[in-house]
C-alpha positions in Angstrom: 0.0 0.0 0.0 1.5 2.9 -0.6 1.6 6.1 1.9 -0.5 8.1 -0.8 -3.6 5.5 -0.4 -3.0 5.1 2.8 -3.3 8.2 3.5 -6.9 8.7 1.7 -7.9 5.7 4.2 -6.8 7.6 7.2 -8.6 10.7 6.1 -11.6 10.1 3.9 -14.8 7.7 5.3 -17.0 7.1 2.5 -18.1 10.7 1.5 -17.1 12.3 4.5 -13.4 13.5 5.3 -11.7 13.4 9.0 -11.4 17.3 10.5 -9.1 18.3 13.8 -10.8 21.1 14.7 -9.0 23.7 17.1 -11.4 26.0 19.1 -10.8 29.1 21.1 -12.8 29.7 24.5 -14.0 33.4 25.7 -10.8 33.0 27.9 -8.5 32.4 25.0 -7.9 28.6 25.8 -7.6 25.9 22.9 -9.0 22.7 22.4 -9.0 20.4 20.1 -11.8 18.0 18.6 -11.7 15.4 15.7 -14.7 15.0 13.9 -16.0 13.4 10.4 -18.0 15.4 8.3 -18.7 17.3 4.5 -15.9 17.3 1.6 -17.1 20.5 1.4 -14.8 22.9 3.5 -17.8 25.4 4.2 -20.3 22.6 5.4 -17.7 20.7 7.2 -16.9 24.5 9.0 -20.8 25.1 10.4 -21.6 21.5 10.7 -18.1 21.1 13.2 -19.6 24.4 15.1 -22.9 23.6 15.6 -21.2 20.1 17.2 -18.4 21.4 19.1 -18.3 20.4 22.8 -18.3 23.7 24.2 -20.8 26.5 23.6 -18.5 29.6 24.7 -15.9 28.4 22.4 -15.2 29.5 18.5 -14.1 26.9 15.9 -11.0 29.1 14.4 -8.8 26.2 12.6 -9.6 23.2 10.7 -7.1 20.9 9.5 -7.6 18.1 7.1 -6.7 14.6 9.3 -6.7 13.4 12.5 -3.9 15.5 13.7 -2.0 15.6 17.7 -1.9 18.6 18.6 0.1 19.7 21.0 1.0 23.2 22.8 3.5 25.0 24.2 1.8 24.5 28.0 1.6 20.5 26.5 5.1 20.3 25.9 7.1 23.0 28.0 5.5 23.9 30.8 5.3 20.1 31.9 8.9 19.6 31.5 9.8 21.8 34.3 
């Protein structure tokens, strides 16, 4: 299999693609949801904000995959 096919396994479901979506809360926290929804980039944006977990937050990336996100609080801050 090669990584280009297997990469269209990973990130399309039948007619649907795999989002990460990164949202921002009212007090400027991330967080970061993975959903499956619309080929279509502008569908795929309302229909991933009407679903997000969190009412106060705003859907402000999406990113074609299942990405891991990390930050710098993630990743810095914890190795102190």
């Amino acid at each position: 299999m090669t990584t280009a096919s297997l990469r269209g396994i990973l990130l399309y479901i039948g007619e649907k693609v795999i989002y990460t979506a990164v949202f921002q809360n009212t007090q400027g926290e991330y967080s970061f949801e993975t959903h499956v929804s619309s080929h279509d980039r502008i569908k795929a944006w309302r229909d991933i904000h009407e679903k997000r977990e969190g009412e106060n937050s705003c859907l402000v990336l999406l990113i074609d995959g299942q990405a891991s996100v990390r930050t710098f609080n993630d990743i810095v801050d914890k190795a102190e």
